[in-house]
C-alpha beads as a LAMMPS data file, in Angstrom:
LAMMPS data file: protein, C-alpha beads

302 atoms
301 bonds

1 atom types
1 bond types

-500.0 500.0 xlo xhi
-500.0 500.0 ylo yhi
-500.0 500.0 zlo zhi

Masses

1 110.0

Atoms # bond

1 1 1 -449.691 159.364 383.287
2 1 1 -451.149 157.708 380.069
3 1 1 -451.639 160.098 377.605
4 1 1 -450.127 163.203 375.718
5 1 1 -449.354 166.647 377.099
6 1 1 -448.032 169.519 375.945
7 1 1 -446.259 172.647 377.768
8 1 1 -447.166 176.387 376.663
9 1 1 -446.255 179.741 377.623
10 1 1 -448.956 182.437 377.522
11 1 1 -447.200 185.890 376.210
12 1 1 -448.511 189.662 376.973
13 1 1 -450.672 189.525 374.168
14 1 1 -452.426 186.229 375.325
15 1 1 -451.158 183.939 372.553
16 1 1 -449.806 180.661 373.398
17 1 1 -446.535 179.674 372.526
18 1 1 -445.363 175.841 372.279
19 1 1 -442.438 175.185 374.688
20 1 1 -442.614 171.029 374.202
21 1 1 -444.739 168.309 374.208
22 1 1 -444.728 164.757 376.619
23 1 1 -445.503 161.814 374.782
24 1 1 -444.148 158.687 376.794
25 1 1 -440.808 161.068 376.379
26 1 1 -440.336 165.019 376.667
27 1 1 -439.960 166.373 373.281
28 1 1 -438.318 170.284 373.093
29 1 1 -440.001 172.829 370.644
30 1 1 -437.436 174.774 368.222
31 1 1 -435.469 177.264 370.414
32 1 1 -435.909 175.143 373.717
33 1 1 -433.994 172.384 372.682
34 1 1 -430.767 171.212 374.700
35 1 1 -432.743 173.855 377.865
36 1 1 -435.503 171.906 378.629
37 1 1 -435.280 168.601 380.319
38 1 1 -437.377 165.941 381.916
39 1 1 -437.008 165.018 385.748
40 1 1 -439.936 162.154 387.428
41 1 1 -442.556 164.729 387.614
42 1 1 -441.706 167.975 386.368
43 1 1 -439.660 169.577 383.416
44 1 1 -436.581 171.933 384.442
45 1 1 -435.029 174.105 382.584
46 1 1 -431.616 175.559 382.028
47 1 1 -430.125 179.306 381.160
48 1 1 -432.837 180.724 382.094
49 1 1 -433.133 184.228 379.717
50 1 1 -435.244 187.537 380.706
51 1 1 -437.313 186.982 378.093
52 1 1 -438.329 183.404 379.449
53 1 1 -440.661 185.383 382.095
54 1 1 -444.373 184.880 382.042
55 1 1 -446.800 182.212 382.787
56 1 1 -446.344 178.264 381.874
57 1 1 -449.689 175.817 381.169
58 1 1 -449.781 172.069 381.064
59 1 1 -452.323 170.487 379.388
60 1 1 -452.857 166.681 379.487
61 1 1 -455.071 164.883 376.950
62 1 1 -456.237 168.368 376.103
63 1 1 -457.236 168.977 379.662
64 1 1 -455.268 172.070 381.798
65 1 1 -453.367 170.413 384.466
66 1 1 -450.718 172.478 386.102
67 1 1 -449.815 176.348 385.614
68 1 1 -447.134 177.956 387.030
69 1 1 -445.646 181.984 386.647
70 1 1 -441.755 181.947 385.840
71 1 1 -439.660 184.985 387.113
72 1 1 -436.513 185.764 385.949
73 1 1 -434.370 188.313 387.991
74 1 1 -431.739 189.903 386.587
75 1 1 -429.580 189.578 390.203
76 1 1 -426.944 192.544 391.044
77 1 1 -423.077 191.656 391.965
78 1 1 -421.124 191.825 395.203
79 1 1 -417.724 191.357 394.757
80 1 1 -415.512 190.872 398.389
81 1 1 -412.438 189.158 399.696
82 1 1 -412.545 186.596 401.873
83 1 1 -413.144 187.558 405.319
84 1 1 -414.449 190.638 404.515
85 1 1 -418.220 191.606 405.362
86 1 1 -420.462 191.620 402.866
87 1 1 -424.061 193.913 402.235
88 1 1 -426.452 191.675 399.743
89 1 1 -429.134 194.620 399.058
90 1 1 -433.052 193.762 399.507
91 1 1 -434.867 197.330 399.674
92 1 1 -438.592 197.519 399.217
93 1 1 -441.720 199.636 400.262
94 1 1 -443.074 198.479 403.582
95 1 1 -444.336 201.651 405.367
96 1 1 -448.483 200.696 405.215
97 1 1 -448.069 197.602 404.117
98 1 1 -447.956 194.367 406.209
99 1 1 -445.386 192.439 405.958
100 1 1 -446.182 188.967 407.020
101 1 1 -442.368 187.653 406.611
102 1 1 -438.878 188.260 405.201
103 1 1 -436.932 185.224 403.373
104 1 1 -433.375 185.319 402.536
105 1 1 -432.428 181.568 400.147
106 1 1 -429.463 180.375 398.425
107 1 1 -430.159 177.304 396.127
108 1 1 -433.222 176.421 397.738
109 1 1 -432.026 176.260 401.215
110 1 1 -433.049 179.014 403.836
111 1 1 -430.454 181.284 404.776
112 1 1 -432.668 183.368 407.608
113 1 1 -436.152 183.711 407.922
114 1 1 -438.425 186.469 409.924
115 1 1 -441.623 185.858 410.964
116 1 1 -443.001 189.673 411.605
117 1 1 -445.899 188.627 413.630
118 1 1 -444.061 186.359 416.245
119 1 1 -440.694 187.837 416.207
120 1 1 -438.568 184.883 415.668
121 1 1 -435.965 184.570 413.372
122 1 1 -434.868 180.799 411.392
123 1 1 -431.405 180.713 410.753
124 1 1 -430.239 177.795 407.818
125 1 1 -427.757 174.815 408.896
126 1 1 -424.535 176.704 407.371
127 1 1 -425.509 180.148 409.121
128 1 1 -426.237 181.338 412.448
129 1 1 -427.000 184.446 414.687
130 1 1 -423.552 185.365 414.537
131 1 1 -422.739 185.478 410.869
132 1 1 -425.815 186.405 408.977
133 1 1 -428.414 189.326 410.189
134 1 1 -430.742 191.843 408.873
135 1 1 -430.901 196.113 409.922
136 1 1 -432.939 196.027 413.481
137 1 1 -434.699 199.262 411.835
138 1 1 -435.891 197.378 408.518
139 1 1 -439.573 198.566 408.838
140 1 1 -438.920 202.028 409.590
141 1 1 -436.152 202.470 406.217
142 1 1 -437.367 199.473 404.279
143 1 1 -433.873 198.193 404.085
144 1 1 -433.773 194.306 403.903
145 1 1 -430.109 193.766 403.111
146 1 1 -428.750 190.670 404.153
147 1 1 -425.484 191.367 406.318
148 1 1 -422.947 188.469 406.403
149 1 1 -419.798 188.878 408.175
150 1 1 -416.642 187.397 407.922
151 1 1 -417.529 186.199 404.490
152 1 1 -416.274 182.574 403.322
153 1 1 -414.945 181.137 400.101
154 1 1 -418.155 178.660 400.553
155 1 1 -420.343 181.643 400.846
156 1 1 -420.274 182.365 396.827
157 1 1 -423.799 181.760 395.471
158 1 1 -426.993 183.493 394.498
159 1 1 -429.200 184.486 397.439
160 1 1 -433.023 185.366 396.851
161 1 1 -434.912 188.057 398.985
162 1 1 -438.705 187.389 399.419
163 1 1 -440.874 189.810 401.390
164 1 1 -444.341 188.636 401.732
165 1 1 -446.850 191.546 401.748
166 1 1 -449.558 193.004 400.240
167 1 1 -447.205 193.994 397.006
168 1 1 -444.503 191.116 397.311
169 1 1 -440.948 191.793 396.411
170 1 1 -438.127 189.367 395.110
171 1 1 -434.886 190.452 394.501
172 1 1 -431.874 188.379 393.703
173 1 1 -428.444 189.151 394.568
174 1 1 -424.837 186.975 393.472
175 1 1 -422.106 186.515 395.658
176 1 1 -418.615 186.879 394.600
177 1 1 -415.780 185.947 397.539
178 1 1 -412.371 186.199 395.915
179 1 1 -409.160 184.553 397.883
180 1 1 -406.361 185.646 398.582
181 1 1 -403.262 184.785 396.121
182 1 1 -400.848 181.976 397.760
183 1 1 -397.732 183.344 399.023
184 1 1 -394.669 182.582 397.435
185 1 1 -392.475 179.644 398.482
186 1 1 -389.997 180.850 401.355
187 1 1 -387.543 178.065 399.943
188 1 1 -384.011 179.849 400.739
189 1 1 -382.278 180.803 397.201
190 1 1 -378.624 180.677 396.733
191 1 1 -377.157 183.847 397.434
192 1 1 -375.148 185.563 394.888
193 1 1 -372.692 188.749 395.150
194 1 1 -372.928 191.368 392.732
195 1 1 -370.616 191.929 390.435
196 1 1 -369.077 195.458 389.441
197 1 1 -370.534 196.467 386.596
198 1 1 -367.364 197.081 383.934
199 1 1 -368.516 200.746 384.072
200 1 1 -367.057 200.671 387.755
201 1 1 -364.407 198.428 387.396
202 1 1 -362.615 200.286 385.080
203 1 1 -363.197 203.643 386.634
204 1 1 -361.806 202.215 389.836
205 1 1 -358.682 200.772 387.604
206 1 1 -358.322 204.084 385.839
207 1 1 -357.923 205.796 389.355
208 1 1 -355.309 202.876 390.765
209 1 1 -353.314 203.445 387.113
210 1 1 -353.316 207.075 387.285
211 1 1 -352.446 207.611 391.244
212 1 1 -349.453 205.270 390.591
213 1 1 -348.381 206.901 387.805
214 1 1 -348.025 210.250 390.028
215 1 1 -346.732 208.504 392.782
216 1 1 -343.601 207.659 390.632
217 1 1 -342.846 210.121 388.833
218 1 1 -342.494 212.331 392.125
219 1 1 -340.227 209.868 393.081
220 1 1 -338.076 210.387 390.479
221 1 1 -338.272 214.091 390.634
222 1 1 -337.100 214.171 394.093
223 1 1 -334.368 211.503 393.219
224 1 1 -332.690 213.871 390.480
225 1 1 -333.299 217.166 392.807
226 1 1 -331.490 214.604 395.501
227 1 1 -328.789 213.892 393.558
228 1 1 -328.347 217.333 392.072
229 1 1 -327.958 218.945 395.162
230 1 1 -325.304 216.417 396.701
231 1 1 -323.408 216.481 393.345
232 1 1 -323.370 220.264 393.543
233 1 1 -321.709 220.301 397.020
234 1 1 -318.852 217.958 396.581
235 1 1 -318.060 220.517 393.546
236 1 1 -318.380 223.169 395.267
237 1 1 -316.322 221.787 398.664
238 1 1 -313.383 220.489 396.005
239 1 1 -312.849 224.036 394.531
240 1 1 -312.777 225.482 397.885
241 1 1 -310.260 223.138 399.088
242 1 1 -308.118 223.502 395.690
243 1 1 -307.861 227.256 395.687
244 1 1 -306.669 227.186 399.300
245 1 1 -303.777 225.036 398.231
246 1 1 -303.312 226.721 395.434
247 1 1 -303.217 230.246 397.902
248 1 1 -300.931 228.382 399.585
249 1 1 -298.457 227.229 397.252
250 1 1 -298.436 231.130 396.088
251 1 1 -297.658 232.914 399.211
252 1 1 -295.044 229.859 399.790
253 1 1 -293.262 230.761 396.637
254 1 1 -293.589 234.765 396.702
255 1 1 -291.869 234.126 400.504
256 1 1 -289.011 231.914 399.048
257 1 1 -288.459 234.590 396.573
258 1 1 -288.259 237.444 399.471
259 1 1 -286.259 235.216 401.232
260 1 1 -283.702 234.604 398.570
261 1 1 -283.630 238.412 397.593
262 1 1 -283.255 240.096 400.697
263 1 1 -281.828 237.370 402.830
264 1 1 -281.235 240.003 405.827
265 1 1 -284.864 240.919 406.267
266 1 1 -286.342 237.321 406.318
267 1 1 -283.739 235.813 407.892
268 1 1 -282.560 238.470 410.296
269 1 1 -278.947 239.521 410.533
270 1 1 -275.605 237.280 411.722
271 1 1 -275.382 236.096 415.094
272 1 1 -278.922 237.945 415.164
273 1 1 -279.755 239.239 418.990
274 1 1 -282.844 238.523 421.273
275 1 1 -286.078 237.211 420.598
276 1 1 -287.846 241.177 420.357
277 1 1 -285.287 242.331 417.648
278 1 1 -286.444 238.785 415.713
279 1 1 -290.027 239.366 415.871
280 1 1 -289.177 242.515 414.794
281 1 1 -287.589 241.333 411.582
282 1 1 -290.325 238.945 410.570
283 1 1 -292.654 241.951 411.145
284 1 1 -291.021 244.057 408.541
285 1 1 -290.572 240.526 406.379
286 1 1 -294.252 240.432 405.974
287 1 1 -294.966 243.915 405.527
288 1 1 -292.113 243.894 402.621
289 1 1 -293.503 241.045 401.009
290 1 1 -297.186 242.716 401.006
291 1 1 -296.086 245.548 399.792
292 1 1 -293.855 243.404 396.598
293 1 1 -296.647 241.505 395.523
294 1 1 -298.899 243.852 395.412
295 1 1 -296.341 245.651 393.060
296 1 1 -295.610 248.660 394.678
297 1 1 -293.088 250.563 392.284
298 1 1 -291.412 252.454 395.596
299 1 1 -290.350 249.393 397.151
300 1 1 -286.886 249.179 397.222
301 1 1 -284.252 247.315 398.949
302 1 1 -282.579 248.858 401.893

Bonds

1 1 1 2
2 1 2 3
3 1 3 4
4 1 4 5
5 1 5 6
6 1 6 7
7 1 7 8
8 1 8 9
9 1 9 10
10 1 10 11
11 1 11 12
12 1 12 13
13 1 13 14
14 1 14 15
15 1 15 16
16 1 16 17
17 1 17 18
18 1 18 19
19 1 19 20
20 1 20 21
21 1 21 22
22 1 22 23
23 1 23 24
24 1 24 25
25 1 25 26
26 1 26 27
27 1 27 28
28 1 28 29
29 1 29 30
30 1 30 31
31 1 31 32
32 1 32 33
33 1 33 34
34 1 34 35
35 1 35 36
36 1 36 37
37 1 37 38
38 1 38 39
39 1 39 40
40 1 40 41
41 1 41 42
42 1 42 43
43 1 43 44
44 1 44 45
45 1 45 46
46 1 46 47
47 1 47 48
48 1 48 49
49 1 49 50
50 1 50 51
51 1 51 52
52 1 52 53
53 1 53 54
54 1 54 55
55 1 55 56
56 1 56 57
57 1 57 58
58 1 58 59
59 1 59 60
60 1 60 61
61 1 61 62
62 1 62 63
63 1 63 64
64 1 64 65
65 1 65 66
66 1 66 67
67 1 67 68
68 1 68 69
69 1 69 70
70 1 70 71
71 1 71 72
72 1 72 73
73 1 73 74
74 1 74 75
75 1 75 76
76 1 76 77
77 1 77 78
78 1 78 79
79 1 79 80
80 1 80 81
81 1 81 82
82 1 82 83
83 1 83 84
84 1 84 85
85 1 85 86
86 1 86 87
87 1 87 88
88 1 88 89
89 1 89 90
90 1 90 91
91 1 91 92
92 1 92 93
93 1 93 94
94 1 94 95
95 1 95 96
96 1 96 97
97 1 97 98
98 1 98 99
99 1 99 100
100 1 100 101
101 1 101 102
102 1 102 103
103 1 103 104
104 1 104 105
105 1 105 106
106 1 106 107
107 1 107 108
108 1 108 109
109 1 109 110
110 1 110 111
111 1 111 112
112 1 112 113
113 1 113 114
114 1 114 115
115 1 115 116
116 1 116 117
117 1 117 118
118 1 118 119
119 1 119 120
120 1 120 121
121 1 121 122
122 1 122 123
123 1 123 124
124 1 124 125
125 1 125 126
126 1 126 127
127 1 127 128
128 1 128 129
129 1 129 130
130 1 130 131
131 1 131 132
132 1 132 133
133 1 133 134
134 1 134 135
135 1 135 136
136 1 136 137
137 1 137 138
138 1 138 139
139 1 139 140
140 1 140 141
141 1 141 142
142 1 142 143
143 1 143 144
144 1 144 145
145 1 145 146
146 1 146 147
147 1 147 148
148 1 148 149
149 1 149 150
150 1 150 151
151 1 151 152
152 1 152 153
153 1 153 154
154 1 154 155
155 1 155 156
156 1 156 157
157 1 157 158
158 1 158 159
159 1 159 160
160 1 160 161
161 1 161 162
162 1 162 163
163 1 163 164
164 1 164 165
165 1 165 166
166 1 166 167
167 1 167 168
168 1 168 169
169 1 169 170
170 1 170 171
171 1 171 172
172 1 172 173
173 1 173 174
174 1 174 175
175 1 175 176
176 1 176 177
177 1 177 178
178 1 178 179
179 1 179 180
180 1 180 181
181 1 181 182
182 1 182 183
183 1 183 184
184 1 184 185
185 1 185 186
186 1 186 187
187 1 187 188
188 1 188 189
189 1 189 190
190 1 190 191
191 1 191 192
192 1 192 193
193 1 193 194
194 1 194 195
195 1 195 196
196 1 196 197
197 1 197 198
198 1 198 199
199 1 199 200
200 1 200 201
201 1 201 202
202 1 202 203
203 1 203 204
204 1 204 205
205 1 205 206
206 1 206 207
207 1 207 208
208 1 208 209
209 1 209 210
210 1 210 211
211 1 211 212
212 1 212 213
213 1 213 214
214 1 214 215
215 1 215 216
216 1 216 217
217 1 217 218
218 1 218 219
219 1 219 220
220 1 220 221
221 1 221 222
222 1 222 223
223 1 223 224
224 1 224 225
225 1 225 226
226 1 226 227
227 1 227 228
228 1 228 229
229 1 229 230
230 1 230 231
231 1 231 232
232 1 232 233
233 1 233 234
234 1 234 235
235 1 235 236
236 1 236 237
237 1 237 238
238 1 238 239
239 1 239 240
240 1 240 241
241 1 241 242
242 1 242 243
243 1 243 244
244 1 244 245
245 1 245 246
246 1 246 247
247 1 247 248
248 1 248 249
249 1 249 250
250 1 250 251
251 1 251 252
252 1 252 253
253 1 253 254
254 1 254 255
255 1 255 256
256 1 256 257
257 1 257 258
258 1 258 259
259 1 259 260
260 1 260 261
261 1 261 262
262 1 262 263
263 1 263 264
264 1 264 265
265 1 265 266
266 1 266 267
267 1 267 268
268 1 268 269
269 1 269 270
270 1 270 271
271 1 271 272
272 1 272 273
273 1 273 274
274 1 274 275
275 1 275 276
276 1 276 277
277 1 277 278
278 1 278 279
279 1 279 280
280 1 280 281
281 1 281 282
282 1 282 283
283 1 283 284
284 1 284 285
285 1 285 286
286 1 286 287
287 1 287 288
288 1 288 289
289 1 289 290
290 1 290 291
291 1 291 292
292 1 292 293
293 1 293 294
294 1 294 295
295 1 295 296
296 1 296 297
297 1 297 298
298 1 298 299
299 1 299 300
300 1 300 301
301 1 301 302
């Protein structure tokens, strides 16, 4: 179009506010600039804010052209995991109202589609019947919510509810679908043993040290008791033995000494008789040498 035009937004209080102006190239106001841009036939534009909301008019060569109401939905946040199901709300009045259709879009493209007064429901290329629905019982609790099972990582978007009726309704809803972390690598790792901590170690060596410690010196307890004990034996079997020689040696020379003294009672008399009168003598030769060396003052010799 030859010409100049300019693009205004009408506020609550009916003033006009400048937005840009087309003159062989789109010009931005101050405050639209680098959010308004040109496409073939229309303008589009970018970060959309709340308070961009209200009605847009085109003039061209001072004549009104196009107008146009902008909308601005402040859209609520589901947040699932993938393959989880997930509830986009849409609730509005329809109990005597008629609702001519319910719309469910994500970037412009139709997601499902009811058409109240045939029935039939329009399902978009990337959904069907099986993924995507809406409560049988919508009319009766005015509960739109767009159900989507088995959510996808693809799935993430904003999705737009439109209910055509007397009072229409739109609603806009975002759709978070978080993954699930990778899994670690199951590459094998080299296997290491665990040391002892020194704690342990020398705890353990403490115990070994101290248990042989014991050990020997019970040894050598029982080798002196051992030894001891023999020692004491041999003593005591040598004095035993002595004094019996000694005994010996005594009674030997207190007999000589009888003998020599009193010739006829050791040694019987000349051309002595039988063996009973013998016996007889060495009878009285012991009792006589008893009673000498125990010193018996009485004895005499006969």
């Amino acid at each position: 179009m030859k010409g100049r035009g300019t693009l205004k937004r009408r506020l609550q209080d009916n003033s006009l506010h400048s937005v840009g102006d087309l003159d062989g190239s789109w010009k931005p106001a101050p405050g639209y600039i680098n959010r308004f841009f040109q496409s073939i036939d229309s303008v589009i534009l970018t970060s959309a804010d709340i308070s961009d909301e209200g009605y847009y008019e085109f003039d061209c060569n001072n004549k009104r052209e196009e107008s146009a109401q902008l909308q601005v939905f402040i859209p609520s946040d589901v947040f699932v995991h993938e393959g989880e199901d997930a509830i986009l709300p849409c609730r509005s009045i329809t109990a005597g109202q008629w609702v001519k259709s319910v719309r469910w879009r994500r970037d412009g493209e139709v997601v499902l589609e009811l058409d109240v007064r045939s029935g039939k429901t329009t399902y978009g290329n990337s959904f069907d019947e099986s993924r995507v629905s809406i409560p049988s019982d919508w009319d009766q609790r005015a509960n739109l919510s767009l159900i989507i099972k088995r959510a996808e990582a693809r799935d993430r978007g904003v999705y737009y509810c439109d209910i055509d009726k007397v009072e229409k309704h739109r609603s806009a809803v975002r759709l978070h679908v978080s993954t699930p972390p990778t899994p670690p690598s199951t590459t094998s790792q080299p296997t290491t043993t665990k040391k002892p901590s020194e704690c342990s170690d020398w705890s353990w060596r403490t115990f070994s040290i101290t248990a042989a410690v014991f050990v020997i010196v019970d040894l050598l307890v029982w080798l002196c008791w051992f030894l001891r004990n023999r020692k004491f034996k041999v003593c005591t079997r040598g004095f035993r033995r002595g004094s019996s020689e000694e005994e010996e040696k005594m009674n030997k020379l207190k007999n000589v000494t009888i003998n020599n003294g009193d010739g006829h009672l050791c040694n019987g008399t000349e051309g002595g008789g039988g063996g009973g009168a013998e016996e007889s003598r060495e009878s009285d030769c012991d009792q006589h040498s008893m009673l000498k060396s125990n010193g018996n003052p009485d004895f005499t010799h006969n």
